[in-house]
ZAVEXNU-506843 format. One record per atom (N, C-alpha, C): residue in one letter; atom name; residue number from 1; x, z, y. Coordinates in pm, whole numbers, plus 50000, padded with zeros to 5 digits. Layout:
BEGIN
+--------+------+------+-------+-------+-------+
| marvex | dopa | logu |     X |     Z |     Y |
+--------+------+------+-------+-------+-------+
|      A |   CA |  NUM |     X |     Z |     Y |
...
+--------+------+------+-------+-------+-------+
This chain:
BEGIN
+--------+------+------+-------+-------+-------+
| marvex | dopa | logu |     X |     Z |     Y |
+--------+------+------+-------+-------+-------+
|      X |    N |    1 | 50135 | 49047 | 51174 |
|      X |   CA |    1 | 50252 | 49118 | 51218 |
|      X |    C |    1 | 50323 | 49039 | 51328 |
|      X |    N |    2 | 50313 | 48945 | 51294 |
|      X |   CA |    2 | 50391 | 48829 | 51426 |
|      X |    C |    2 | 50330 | 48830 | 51598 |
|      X |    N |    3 | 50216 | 48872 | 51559 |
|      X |   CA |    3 | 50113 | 48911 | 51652 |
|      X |    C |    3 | 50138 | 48982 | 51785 |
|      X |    N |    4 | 50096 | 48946 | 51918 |
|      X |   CA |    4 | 50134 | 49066 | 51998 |
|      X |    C |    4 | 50022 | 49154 | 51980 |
|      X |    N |    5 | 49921 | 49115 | 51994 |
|      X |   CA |    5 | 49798 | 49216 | 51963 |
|      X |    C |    5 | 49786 | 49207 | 51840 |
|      X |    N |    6 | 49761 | 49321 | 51773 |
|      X |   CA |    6 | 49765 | 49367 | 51594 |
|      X |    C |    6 | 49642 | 49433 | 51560 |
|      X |    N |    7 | 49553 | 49434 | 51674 |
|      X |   CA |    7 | 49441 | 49489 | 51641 |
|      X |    C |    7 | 49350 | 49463 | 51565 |
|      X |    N |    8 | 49373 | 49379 | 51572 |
|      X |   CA |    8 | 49267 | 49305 | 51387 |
|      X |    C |    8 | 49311 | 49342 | 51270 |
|      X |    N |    9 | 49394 | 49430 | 51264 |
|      X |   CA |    9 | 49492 | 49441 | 51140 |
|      X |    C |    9 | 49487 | 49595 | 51114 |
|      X |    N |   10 | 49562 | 49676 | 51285 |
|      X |   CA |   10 | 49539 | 49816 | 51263 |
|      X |    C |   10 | 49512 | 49823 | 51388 |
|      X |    N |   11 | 49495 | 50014 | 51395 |
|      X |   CA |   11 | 49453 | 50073 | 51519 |
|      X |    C |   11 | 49595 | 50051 | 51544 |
|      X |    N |   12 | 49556 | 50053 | 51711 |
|      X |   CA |   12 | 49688 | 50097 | 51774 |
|      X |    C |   12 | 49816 | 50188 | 51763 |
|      X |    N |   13 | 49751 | 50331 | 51769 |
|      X |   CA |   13 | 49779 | 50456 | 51687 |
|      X |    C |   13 | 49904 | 50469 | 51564 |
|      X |    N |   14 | 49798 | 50384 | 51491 |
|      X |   CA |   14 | 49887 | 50361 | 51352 |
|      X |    C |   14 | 49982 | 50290 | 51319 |
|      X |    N |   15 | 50025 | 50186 | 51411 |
|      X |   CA |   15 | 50111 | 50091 | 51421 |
|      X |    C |   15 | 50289 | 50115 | 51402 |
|      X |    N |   16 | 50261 | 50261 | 51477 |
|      X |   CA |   16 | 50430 | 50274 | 51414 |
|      X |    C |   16 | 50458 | 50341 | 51296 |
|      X |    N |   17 | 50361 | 50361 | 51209 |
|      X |   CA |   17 | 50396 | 50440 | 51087 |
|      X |    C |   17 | 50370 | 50294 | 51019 |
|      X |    N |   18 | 50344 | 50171 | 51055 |
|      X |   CA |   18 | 50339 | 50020 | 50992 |
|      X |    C |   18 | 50455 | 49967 | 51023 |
|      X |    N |   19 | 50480 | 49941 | 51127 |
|      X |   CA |   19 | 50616 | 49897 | 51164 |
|      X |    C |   19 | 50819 | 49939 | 51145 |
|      X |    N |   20 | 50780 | 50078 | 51085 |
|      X |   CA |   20 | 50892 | 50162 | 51047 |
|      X |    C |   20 | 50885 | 50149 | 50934 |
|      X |    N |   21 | 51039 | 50159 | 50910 |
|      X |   CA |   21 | 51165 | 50033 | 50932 |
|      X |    C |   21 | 51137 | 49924 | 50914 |
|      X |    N |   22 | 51069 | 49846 | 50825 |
|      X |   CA |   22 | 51049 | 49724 | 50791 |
|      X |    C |   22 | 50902 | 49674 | 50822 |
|      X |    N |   23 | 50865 | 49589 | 50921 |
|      X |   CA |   23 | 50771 | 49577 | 50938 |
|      X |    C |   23 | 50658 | 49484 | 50818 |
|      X |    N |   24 | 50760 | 49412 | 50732 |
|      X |   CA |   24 | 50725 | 49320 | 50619 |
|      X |    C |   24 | 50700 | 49427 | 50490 |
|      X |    N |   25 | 50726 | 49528 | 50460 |
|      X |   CA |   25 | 50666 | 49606 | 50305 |
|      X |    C |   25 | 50619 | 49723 | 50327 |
|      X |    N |   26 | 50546 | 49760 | 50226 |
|      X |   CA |   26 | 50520 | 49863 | 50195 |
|      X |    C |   26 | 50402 | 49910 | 50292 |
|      X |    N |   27 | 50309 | 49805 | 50317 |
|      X |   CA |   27 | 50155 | 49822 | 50376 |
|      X |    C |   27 | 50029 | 49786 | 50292 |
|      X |    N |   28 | 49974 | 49916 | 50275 |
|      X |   CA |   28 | 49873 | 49869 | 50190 |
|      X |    C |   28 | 49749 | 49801 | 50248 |
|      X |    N |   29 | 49690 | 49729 | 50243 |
|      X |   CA |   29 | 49563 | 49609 | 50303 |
|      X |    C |   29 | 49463 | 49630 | 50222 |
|      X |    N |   30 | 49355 | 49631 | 50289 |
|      X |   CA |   30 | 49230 | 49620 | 50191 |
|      X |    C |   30 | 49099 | 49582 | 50313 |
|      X |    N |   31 | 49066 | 49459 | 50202 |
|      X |   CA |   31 | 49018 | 49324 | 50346 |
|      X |    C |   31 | 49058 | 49313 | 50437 |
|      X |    N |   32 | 49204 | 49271 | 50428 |
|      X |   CA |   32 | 49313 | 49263 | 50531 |
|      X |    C |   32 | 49338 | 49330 | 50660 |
|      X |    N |   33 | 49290 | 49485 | 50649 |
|      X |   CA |   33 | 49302 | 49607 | 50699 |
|      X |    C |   33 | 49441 | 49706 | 50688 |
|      X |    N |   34 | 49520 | 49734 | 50736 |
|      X |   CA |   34 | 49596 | 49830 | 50699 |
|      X |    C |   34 | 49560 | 49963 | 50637 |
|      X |    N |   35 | 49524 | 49964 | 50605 |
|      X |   CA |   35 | 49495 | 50156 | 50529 |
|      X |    C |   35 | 49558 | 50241 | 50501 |
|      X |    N |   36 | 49729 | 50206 | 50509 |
|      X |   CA |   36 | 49793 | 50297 | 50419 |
|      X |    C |   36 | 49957 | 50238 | 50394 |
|      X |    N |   37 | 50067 | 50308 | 50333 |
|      X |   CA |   37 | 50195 | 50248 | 50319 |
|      X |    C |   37 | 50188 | 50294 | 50166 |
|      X |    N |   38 | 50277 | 50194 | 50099 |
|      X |   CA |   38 | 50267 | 50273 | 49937 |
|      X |    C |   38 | 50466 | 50213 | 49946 |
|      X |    N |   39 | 50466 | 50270 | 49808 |
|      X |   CA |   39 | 50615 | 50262 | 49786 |
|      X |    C |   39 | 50613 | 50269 | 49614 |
|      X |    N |   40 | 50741 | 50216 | 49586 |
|      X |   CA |   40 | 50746 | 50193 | 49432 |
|      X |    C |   40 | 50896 | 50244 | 49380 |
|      X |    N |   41 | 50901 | 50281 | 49291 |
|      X |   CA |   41 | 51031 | 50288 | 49205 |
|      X |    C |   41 | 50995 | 50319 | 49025 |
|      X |    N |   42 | 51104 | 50207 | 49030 |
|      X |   CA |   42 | 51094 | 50127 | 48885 |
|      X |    C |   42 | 51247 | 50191 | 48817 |
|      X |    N |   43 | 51190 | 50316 | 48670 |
|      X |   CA |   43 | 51276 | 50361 | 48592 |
|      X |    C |   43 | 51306 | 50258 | 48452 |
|      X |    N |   44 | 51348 | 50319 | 48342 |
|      X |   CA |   44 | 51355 | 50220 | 48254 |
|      X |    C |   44 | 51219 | 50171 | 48178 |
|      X |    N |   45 | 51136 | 50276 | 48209 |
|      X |   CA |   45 | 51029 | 50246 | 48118 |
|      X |    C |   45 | 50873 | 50237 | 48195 |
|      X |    N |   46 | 50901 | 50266 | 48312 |
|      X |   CA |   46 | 50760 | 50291 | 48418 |
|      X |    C |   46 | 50814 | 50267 | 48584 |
|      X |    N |   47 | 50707 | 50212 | 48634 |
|      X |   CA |   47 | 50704 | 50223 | 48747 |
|      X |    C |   47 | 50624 | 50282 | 48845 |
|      X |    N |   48 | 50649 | 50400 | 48920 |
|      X |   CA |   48 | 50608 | 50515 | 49036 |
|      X |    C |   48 | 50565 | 50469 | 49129 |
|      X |    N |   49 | 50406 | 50419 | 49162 |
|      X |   CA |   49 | 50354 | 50435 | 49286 |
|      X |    C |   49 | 50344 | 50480 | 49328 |
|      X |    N |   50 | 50348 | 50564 | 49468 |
|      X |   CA |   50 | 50315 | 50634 | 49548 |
|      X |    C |   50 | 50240 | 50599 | 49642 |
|      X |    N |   51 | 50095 | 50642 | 49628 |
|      X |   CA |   51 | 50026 | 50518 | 49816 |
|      X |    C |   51 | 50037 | 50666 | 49858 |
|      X |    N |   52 | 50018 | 50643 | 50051 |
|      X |   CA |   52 | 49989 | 50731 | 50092 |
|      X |    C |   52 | 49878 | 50660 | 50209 |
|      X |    N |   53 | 49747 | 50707 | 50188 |
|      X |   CA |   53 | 49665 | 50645 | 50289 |
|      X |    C |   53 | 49653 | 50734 | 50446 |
|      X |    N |   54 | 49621 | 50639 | 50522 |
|      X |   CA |   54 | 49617 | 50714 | 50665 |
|      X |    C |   54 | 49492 | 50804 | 50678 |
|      X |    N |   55 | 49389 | 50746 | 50583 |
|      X |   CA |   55 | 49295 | 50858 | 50551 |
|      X |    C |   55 | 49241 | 50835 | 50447 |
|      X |    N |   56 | 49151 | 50944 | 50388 |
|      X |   CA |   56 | 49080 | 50921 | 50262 |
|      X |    C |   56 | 49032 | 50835 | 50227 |
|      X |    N |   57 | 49068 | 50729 | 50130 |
|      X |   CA |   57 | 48984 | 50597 | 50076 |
|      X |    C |   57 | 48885 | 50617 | 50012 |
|      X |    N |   58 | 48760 | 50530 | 50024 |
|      X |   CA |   58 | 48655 | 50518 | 50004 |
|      X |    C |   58 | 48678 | 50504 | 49823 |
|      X |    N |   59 | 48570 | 50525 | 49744 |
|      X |   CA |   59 | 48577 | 50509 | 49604 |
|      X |    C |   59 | 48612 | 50383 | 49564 |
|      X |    N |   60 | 48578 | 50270 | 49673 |
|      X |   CA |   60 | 48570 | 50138 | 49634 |
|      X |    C |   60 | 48721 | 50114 | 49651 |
|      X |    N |   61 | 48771 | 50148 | 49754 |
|      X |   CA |   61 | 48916 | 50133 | 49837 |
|      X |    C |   61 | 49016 | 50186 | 49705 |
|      X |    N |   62 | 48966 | 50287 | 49692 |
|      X |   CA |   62 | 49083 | 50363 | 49607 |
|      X |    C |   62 | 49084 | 50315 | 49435 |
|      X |    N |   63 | 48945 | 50211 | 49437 |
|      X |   CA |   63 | 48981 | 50220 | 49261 |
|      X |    C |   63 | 49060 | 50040 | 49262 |
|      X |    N |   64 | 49065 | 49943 | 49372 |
|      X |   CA |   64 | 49088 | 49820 | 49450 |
|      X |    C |   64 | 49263 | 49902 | 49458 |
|      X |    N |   65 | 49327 | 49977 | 49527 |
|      X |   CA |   65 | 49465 | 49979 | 49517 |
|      X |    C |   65 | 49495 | 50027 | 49390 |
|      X |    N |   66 | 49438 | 50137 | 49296 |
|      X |   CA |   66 | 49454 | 50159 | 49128 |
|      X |    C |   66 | 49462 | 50050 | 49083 |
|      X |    N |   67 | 49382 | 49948 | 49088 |
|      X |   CA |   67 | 49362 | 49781 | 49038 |
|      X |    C |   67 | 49508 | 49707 | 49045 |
|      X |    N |   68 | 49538 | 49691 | 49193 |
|      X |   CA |   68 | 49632 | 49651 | 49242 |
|      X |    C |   68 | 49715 | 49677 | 49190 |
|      X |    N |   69 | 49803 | 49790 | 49157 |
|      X |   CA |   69 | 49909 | 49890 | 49101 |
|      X |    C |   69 | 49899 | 49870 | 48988 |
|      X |    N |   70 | 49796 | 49855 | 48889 |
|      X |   CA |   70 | 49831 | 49839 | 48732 |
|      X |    C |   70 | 49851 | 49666 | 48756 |
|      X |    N |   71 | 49804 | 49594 | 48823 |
|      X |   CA |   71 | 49821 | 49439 | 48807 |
|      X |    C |   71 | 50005 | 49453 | 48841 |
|      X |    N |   72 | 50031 | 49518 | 48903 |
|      X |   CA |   72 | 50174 | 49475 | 48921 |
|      X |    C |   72 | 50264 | 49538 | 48840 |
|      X |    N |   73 | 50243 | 49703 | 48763 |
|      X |   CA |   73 | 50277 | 49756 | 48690 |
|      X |    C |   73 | 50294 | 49660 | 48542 |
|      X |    N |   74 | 50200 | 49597 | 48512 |
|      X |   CA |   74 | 50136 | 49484 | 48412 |
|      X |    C |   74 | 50315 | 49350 | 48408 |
|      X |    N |   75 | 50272 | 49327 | 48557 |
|      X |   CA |   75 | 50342 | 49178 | 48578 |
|      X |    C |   75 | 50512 | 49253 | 48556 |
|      X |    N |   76 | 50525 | 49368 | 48596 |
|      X |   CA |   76 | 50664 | 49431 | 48540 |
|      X |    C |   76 | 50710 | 49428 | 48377 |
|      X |    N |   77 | 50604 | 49424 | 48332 |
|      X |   CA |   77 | 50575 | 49466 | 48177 |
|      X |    C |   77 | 50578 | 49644 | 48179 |
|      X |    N |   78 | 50548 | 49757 | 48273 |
|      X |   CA |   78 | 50626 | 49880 | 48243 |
|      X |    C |   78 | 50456 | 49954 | 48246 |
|      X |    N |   79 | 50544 | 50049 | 48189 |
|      X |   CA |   79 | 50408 | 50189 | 48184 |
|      X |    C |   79 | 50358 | 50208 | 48379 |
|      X |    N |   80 | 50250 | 50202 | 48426 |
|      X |   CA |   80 | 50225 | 50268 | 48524 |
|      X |    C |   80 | 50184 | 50426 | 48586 |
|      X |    N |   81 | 50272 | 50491 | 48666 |
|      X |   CA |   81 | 50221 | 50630 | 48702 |
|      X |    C |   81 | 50206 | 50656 | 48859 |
|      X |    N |   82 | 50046 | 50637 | 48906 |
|      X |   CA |   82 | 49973 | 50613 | 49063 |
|      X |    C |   82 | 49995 | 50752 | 49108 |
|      X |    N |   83 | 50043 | 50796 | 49210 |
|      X |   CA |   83 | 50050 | 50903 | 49259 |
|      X |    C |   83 | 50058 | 50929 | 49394 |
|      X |    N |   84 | 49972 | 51037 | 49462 |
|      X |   CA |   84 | 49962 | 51044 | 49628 |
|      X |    C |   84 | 50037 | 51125 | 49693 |
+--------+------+------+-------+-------+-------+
């Protein structure tokens, strides 16, 4: 992100749906690729993922951010619910 060229990271293209508003959260990576923005909200008893990928993830991609999401759902202690 500090980067002037970001192309190792994302397409060009995609860069401002990465960089809006916060250029530090809510980017999902996979082999340090951008793929996607996700977002979270934490009720009393669960916490709401939402990814939204820039395109369809591969089976491998998509069961690697499911992974991801219960490891952090886990480290919350809360019920997890993944949703697109």
């Amino acid at each position: 992100i500090a980067y002037k060229d970001r192309s190792a990271a994302i397409d060009r293209v995609l860069w401002k749906w990465v960089a809006h508003p916060d250029p530090f959260s809510s980017v999902m990576l996979i082999e340090g690729y951008a793929v996607g923005m996700w977002k979270h909200t934490v009720t009393k008893d669960r916490v709401v993922i939402t990814v939204s990928p820039f395109q369809p993830l591969k089976k491998a991609a998509a069961r690697a951010v499911a992974d991801a999401a219960r490891r952090f759902a886990d480290f919350l202690k809360l019920d997890l619910e993944l949703t697109n």
